[in-house]
C-alpha positions in Angstrom: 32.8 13.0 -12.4 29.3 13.2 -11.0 26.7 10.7 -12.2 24.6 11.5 -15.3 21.1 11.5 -14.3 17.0 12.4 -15.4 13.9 12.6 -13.5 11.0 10.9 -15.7 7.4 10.9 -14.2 3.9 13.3 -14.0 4.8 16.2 -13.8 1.7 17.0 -11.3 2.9 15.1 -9.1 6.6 15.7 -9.3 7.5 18.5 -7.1 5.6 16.7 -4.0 7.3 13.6 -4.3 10.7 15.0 -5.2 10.6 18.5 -2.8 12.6 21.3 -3.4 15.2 20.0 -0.4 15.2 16.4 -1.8 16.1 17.7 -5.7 19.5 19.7 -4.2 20.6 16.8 -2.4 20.2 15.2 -5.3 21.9 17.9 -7.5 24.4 17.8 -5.4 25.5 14.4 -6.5 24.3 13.6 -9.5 24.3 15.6 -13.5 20.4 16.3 -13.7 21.6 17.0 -17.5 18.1 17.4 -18.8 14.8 19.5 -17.5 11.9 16.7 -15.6 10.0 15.2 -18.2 7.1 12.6 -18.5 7.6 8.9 -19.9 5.6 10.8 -23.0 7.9 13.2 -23.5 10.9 10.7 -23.3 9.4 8.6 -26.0 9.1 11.4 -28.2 13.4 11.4 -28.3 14.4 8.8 -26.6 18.2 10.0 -27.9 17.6 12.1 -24.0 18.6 8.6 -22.8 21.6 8.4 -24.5 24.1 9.5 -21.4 21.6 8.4 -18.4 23.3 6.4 -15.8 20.6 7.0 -13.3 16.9 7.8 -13.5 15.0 9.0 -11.2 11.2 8.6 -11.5 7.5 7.7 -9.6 4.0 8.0 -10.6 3.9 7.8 -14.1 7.2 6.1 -14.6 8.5 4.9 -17.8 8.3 0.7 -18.2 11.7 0.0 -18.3 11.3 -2.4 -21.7 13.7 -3.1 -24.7 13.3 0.2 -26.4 14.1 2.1 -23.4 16.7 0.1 -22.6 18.3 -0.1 -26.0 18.0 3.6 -26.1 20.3 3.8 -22.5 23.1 1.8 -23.1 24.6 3.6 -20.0 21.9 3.0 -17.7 22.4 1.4 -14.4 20.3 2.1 -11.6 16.3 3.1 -11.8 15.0 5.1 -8.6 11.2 4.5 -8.6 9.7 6.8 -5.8 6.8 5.3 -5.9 5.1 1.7 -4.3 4.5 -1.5 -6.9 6.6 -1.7 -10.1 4.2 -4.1 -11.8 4.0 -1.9 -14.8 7.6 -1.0 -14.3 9.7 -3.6 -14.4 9.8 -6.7 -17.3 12.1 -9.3 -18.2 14.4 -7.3 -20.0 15.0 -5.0 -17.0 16.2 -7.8 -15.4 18.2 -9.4 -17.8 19.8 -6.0 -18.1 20.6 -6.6 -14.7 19.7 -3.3 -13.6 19.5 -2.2 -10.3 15.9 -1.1 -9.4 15.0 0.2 -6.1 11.6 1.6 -4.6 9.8 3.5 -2.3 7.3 0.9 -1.1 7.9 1.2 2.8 8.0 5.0 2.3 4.6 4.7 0.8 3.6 1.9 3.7 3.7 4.4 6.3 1.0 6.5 5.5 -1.3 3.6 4.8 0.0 1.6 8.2 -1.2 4.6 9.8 -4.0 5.0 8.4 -5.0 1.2 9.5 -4.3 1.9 12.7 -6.0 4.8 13.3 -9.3 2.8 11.7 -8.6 -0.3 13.8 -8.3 1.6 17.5 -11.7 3.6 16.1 -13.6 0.2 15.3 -12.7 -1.7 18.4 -14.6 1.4 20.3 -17.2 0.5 17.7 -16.8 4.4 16.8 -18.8 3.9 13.3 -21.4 2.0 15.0 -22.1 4.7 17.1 -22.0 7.2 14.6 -24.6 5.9 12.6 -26.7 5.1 16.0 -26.7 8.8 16.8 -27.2 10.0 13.1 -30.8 8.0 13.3 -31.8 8.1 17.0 -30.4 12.2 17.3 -30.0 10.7 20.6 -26.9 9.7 22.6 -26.9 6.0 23.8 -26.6 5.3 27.9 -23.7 4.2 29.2 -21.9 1.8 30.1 -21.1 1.0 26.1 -20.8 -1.9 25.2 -17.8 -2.3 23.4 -14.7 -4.8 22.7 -12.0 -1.3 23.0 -8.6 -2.4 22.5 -7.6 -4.4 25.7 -7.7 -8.1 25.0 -9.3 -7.6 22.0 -8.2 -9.4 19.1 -7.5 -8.2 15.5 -6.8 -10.1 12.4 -4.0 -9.5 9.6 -4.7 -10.6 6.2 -1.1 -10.5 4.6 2.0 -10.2 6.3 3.0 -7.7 3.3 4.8 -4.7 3.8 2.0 -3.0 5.2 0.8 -5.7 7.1 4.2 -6.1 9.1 4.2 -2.3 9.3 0.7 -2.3 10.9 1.8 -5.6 13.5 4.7 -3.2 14.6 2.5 -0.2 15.2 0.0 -2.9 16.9 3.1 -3.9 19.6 2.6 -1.1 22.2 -1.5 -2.1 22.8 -2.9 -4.6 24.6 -4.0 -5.9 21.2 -4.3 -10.2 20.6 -3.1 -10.3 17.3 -3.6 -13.1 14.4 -2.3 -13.2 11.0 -2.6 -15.2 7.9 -0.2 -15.5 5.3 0.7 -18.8 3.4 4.3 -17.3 2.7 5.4 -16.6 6.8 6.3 -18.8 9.2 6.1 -19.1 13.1 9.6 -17.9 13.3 8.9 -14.6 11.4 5.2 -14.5 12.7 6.6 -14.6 16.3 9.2 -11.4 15.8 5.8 -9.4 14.9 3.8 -10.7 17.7 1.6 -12.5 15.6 -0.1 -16.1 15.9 -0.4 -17.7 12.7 -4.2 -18.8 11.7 -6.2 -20.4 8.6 -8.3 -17.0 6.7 -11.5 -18.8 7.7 -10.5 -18.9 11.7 -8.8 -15.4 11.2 -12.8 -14.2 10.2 -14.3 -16.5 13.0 -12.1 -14.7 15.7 -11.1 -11.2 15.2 -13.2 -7.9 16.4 -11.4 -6.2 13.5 -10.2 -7.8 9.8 -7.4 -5.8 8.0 -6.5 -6.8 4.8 -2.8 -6.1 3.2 -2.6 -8.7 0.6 -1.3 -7.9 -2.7 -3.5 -8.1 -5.9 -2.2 -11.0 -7.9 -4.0 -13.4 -10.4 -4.4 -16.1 -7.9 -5.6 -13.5 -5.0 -8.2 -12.4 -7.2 -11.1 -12.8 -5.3 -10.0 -14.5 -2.2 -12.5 -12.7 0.2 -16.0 -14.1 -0.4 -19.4 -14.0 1.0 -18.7 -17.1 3.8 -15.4 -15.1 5.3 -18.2 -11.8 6.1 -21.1 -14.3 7.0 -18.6 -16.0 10.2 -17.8 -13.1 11.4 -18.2 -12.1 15.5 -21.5 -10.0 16.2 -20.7 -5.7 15.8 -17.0 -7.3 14.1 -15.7 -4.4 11.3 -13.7 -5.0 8.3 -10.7 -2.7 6.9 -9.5 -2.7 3.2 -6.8 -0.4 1.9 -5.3 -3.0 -0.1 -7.3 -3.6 -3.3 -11.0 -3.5 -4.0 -10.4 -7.0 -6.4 -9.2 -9.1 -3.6 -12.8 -8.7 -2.3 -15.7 -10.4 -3.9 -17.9 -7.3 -4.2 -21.4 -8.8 -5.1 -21.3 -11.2 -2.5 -19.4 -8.7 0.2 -22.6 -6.5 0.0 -24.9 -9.2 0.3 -23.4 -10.5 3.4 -23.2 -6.6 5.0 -27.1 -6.2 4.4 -27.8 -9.1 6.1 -24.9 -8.3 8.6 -26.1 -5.1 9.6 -24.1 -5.2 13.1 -20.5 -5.5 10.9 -19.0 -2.2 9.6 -16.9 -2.4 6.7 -14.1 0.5 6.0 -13.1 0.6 2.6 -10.8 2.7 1.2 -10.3 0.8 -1.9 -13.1 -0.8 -4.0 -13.1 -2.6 -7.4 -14.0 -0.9 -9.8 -12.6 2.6 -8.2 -14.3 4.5 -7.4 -17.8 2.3 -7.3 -20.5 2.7 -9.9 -22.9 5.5 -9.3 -25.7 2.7 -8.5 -23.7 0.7 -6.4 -25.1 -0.2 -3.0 -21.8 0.5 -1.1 -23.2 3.8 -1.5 -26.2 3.3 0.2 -26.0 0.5 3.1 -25.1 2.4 6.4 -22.6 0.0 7.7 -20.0 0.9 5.2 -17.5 3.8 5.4 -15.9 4.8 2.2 -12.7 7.2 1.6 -11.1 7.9 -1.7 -8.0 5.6 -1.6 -6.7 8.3 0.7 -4.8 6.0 2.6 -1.6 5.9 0.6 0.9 9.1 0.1 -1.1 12.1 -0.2 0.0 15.9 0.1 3.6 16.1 1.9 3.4 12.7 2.5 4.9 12.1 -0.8 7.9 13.7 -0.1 8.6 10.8 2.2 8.9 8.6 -0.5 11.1 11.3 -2.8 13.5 11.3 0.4 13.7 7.4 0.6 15.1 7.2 -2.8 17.6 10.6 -2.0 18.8 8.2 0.9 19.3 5.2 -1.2 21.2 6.9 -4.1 23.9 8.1 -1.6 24.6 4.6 -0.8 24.5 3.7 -4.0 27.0 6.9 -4.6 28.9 5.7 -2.0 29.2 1.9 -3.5 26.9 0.6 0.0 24.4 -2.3 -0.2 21.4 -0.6 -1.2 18.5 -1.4 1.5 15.1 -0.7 -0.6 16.3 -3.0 -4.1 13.7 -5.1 -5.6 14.9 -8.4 -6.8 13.4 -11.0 -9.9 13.6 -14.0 -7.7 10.9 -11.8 -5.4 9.1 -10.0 -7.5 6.1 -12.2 -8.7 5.1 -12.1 -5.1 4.9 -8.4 -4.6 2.2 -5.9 -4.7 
């Protein structure tokens, strides 16, 4: 007897993170007994949850809490294809002892990517040029001076997901790469090529800053003013992590003073930045609409890494994308 099963998400989103191709694999193993709905629309009857044994959800997910729970007494596995389950998971999800697996690496890729991409641009000071030419309308002379990416050295806030993702990408360039993270050590630095360093030396020494670090209550913040101000001369600064890890004010006051740092952001806090905000105005910061995570196809990526992990859980395998309490307080 197949496995009883509902998709429960947006609905705008659905059919991009769970393709066409991902859903009949799916079908294929599992009773889809009900049509997709949105955590709304379960709430509404929660007597749809009566036979679930598997759901299947992502953006939009329903928080898997006491009423939910009570109202799925068969319930065993949740398939989140989507990256942090902060508003997901609670204590009675684990004390139901339910399995609960994401797609945060799925979703990693894109942003990894994305880092990298910036980080080869920056170290050929590519947004330093840009803005040169858009106010001279002249090319500058050669030879450039510029750090490029041989010997050059690039800092790693956060050895998170993304972070590791971005040191593995990193590997094939001549690259000198530090890293700070308070929860690594040398050992697991030293498989990702990374030396270990304090934040404040990681700022002193890096041609490019990338930060990864998850937003939690006591990383609220952490970036300030005097991690900008030490900074090497024409250095450039990469967020796709969160736009609260930064302190914004003093950020800003440190860039107009710091006119020879470019900062990429991709993320800011609040999201996007108020209309009279300065980040729209100072020329040495870049801004993109958080596009650095799963967009378009890319988040069918993330629908096929949870496809991939219900077969082993079909098949009675280890699963290899489960999130566990004794980790969780420490994840995005």
């Amino acid at each position: 007897m197949m496995v009883k099963g509902l998709y429960i998400m947006n609905q705008d989103t659905f059919e991009l993170v769970y393709p066409e191709s991902v859903r009949r694999e799916i079908g294929a193993l599992a009773d889809i007994y009900r049509s997709p709905m949105t955590s709304q629309q379960m709430k509404e009857d929660l007597s749809v949850l009566n036979e679930a044994e598997v759901i299947f959800s992502g953006w939009g997910g329903p928080r898997l809490d006491h009423s939910l729970i009570q109202a799925a007494p068969n319930l065993k596995a949740f398939f989140y294809a989507a990256g942090s389950l902060k508003n997901i998971a609670t204590d009675a999800s684990w004390e139901h002892e339910m399995i609960i697996t994401n797609a945060v690496k799925a979703n990693a890729v894109p942003v990894a990517e994305f880092t990298l991409s910036q980080i080869l641009f920056c170290l050929k000071k590519g947004w330093a040029f840009t803005r040169r030419i858009r106010n001279t309308k002249q090319f500058p002379e050669k030879p450039f001076d510029i750090p490029g990416a041989f010997g050059s050295t690039v800092g790693i806030v956060s050895l998170s997901t993304v972070g590791r993702m971005v040191c593995e990408l990193l590997k094939p360039f001549d690259i000198h790469v530090i890293g700070y993270d308070p929860y690594i050590n040398e050992e697991e630095a030293k498989k990702l090529g990374v030396e270990l360093c304090s934040l404040d030396e990681l700022f002193r020494n890096a041609d490019v800053v990338s930060l990864h670090t998850p937003l939690l209550e006591e990383t609220k913040g952490m970036i300030r003013y005097e991690h900008f101000a030490q900074m090497p001369a024409n250095s450039s600064f990469i967020n796709t992590s969160r736009g609260a890890i930064v302190r914004e004010s003093e950020m800003i006051e440190a860039l107009k003073k710091r006119s020879d740092i470019t900062a990429v952001l991709d993320v800011t806090f609040p999201e996007p930045p108020n209309q009279d905000s300065l980040l729209y105005q100072l020329e040495n910061v870049v801004l993109t609409p958080h596009l650095a995570g799963s967009e378009g196809q890319e988040c069918g990526r993330m629908g096929y890494y949870m496809l991939e992990e219900f077969k082993r859980y079909v098949n009675g395998e280890s699963l290899r994308w489960q999130v566990k309490k004794e980790y969780f307080d420490i994840l995005a």
